[in-house]
Each structure stands twice: as structure tokens, then as C-alpha cells.
PyMOL Python script that loads the backbone (N, CA, C, O; Angstrom):
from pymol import cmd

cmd.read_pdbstr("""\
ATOM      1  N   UNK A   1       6.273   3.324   5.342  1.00  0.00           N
ATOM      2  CA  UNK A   1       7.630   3.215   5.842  1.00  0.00           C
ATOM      3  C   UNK A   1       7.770   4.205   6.995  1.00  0.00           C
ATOM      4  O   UNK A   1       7.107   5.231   7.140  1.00  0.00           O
ATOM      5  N   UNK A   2       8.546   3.832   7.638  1.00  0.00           N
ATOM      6  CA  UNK A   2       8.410   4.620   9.226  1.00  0.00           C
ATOM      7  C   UNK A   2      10.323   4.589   9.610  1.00  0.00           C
ATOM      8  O   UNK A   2      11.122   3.659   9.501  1.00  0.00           O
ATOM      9  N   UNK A   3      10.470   5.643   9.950  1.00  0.00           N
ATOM     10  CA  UNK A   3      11.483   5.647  10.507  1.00  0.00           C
ATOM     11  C   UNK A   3      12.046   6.275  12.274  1.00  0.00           C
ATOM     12  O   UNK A   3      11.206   6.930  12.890  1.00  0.00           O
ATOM     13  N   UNK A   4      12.839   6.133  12.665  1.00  0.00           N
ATOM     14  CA  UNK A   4      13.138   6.416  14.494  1.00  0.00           C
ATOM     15  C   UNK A   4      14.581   6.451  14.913  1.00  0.00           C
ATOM     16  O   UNK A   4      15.515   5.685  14.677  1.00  0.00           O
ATOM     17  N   UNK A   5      14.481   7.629  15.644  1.00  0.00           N
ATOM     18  CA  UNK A   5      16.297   7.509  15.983  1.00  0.00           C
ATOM     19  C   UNK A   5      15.673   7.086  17.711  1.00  0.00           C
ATOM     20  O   UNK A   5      14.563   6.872  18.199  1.00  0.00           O
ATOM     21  N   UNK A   6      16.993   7.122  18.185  1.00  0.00           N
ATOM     22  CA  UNK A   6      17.156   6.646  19.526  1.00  0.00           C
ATOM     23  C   UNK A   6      16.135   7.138  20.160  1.00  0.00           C
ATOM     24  O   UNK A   6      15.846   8.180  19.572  1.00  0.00           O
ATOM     25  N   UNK A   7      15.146   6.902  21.379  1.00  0.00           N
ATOM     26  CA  UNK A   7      14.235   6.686  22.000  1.00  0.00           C
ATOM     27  C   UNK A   7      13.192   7.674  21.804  1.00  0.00           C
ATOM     28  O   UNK A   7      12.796   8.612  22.495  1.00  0.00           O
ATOM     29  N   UNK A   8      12.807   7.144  20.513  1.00  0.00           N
ATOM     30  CA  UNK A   8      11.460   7.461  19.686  1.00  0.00           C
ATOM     31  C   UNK A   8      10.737   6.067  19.755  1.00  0.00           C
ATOM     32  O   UNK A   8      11.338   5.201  20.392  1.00  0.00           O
ATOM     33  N   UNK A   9       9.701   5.775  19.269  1.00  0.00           N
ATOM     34  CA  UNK A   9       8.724   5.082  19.318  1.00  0.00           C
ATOM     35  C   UNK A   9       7.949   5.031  18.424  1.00  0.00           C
ATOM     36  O   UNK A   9       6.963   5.761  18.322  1.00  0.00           O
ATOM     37  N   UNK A  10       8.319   4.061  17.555  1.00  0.00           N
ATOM     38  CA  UNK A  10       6.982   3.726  16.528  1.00  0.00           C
ATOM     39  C   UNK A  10       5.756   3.379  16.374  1.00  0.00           C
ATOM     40  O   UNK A  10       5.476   2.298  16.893  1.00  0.00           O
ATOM     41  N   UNK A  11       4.813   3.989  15.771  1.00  0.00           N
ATOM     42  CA  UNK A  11       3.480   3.631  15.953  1.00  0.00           C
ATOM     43  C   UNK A  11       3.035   3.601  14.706  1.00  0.00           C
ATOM     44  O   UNK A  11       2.294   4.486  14.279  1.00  0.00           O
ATOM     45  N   UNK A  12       3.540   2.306  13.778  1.00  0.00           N
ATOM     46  CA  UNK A  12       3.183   2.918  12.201  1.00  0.00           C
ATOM     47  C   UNK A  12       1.649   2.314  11.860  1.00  0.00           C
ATOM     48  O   UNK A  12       1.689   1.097  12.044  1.00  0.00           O
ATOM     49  N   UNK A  13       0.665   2.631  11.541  1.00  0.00           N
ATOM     50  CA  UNK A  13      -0.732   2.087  11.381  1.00  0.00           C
ATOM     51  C   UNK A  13      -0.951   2.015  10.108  1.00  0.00           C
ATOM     52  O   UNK A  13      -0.189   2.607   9.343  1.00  0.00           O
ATOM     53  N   UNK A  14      -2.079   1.247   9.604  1.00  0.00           N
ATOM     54  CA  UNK A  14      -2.424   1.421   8.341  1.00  0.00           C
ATOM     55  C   UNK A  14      -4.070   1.181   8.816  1.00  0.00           C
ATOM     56  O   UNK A  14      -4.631   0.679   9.790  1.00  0.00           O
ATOM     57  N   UNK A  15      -4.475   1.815   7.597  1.00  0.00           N
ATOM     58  CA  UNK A  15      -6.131   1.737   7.180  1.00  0.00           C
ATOM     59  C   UNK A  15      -6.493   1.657   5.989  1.00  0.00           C
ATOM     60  O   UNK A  15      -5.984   2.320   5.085  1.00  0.00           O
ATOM     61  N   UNK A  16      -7.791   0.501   5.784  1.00  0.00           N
ATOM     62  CA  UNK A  16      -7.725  -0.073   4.445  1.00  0.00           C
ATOM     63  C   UNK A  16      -9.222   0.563   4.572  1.00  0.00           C
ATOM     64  O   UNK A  16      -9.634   0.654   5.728  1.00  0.00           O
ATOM     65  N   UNK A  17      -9.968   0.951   3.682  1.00  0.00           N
ATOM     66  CA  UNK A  17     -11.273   1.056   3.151  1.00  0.00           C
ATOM     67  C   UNK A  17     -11.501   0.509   1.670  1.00  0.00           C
ATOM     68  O   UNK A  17     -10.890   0.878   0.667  1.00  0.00           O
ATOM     69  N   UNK A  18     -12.848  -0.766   1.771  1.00  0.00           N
ATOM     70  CA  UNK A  18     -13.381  -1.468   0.726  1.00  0.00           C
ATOM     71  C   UNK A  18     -14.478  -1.150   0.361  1.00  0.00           C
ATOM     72  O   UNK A  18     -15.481  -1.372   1.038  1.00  0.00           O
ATOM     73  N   UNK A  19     -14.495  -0.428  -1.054  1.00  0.00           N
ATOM     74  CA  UNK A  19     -15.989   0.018  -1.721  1.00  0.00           C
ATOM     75  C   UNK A  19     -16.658  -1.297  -2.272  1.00  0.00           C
ATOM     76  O   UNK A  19     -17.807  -1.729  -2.177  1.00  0.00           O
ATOM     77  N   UNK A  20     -15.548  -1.764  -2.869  1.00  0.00           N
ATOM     78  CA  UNK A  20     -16.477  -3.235  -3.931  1.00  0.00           C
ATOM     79  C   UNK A  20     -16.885  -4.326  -2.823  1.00  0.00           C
ATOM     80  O   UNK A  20     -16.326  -4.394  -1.729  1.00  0.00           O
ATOM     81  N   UNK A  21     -17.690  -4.977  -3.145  1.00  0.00           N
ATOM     82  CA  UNK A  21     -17.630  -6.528  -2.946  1.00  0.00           C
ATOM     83  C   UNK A  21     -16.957  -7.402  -2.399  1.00  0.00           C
ATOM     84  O   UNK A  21     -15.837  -6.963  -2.662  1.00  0.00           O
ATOM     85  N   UNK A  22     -16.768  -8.396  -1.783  1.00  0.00           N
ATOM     86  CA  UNK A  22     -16.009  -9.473  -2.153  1.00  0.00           C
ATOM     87  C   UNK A  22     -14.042  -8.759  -2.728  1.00  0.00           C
ATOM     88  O   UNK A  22     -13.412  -9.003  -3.757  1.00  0.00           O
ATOM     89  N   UNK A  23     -13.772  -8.131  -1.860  1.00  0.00           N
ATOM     90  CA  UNK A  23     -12.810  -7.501  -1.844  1.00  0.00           C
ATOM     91  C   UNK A  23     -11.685  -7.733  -0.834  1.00  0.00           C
ATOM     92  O   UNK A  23     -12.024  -7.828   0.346  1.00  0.00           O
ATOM     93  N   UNK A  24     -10.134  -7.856  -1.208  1.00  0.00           N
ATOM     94  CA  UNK A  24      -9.395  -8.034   0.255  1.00  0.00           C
ATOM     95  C   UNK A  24      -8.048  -6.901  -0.237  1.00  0.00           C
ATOM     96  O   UNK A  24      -7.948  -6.235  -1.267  1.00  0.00           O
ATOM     97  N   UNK A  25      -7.147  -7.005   0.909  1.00  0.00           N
ATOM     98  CA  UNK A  25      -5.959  -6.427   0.958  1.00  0.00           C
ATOM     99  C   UNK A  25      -4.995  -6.991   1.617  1.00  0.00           C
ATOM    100  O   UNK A  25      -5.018  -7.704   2.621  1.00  0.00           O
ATOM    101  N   UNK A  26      -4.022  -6.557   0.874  1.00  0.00           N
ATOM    102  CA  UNK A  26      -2.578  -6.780   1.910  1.00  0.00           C
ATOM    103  C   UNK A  26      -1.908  -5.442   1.969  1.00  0.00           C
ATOM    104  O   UNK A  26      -1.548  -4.709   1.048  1.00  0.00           O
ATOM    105  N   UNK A  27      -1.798  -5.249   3.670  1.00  0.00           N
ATOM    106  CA  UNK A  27      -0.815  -4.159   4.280  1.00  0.00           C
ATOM    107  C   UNK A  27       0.249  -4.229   4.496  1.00  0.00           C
ATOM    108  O   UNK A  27       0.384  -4.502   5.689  1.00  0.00           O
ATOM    109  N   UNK A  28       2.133  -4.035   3.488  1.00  0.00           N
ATOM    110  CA  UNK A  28       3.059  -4.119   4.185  1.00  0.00           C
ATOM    111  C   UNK A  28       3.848  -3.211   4.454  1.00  0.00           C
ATOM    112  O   UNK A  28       4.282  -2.375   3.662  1.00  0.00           O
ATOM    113  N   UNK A  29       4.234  -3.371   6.273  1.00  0.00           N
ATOM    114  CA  UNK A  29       4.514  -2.020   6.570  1.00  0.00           C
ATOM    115  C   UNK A  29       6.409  -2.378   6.899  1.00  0.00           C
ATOM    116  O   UNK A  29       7.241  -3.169   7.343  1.00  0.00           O
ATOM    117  N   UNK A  30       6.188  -1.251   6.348  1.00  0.00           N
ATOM    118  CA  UNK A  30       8.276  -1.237   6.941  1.00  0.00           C
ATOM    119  C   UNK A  30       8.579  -0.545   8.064  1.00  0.00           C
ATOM    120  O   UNK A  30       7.716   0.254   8.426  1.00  0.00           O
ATOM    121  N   UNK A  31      10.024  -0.663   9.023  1.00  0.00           N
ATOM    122  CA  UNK A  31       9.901   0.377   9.849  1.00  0.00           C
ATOM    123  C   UNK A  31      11.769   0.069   9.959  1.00  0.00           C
ATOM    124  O   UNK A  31      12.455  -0.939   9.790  1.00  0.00           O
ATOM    125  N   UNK A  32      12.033   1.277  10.268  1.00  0.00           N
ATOM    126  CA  UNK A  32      13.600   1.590  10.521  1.00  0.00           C
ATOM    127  C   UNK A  32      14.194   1.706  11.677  1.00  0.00           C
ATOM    128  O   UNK A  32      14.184   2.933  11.772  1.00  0.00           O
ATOM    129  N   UNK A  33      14.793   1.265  12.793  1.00  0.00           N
ATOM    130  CA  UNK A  33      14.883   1.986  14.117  1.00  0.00           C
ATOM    131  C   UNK A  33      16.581   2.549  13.971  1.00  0.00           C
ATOM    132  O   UNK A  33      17.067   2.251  12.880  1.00  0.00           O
ATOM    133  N   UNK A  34      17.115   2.981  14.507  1.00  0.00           N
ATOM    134  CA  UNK A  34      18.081   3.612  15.237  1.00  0.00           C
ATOM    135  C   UNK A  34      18.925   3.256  16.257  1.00  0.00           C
ATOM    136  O   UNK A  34      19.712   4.081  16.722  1.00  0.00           O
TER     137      UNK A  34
END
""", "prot")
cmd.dss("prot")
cmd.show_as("cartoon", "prot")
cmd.util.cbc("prot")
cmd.orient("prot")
């Protein structure tokens, strides 16, 4: 979750790392502006 007041700039990222196999993900990102 990411939040921003007036002329800020969001840059919210995510990073997934997979040890197993045959493995997936879902990234959901939120963000708030101002």
C-alpha cells in the first residue's frame, strides 16, 4: 500500500522470489493519491 499527498510521485514496486517448482504469484498493489 502506498500513499502521496500533492506532488509526490508514486513508485510502488513489488518483488516476488520462487524457491519451489512449478510455482506462481499474484501481486496486489494499492496506492492512495492526494
Amino acid at each position: 500500500m502506498a500513499f502521496a499527498n500533492a506532488g509526490q510521485i508514486i513508485d510502488a514496486g513489488a518483488k516476488v522470489i520462487h524457491i519451489g517448482k512449478n510455482t506462481t504469484s499474484r501481486v496486489i498493489s494499492k496506492s492512495l493519491s492526494k
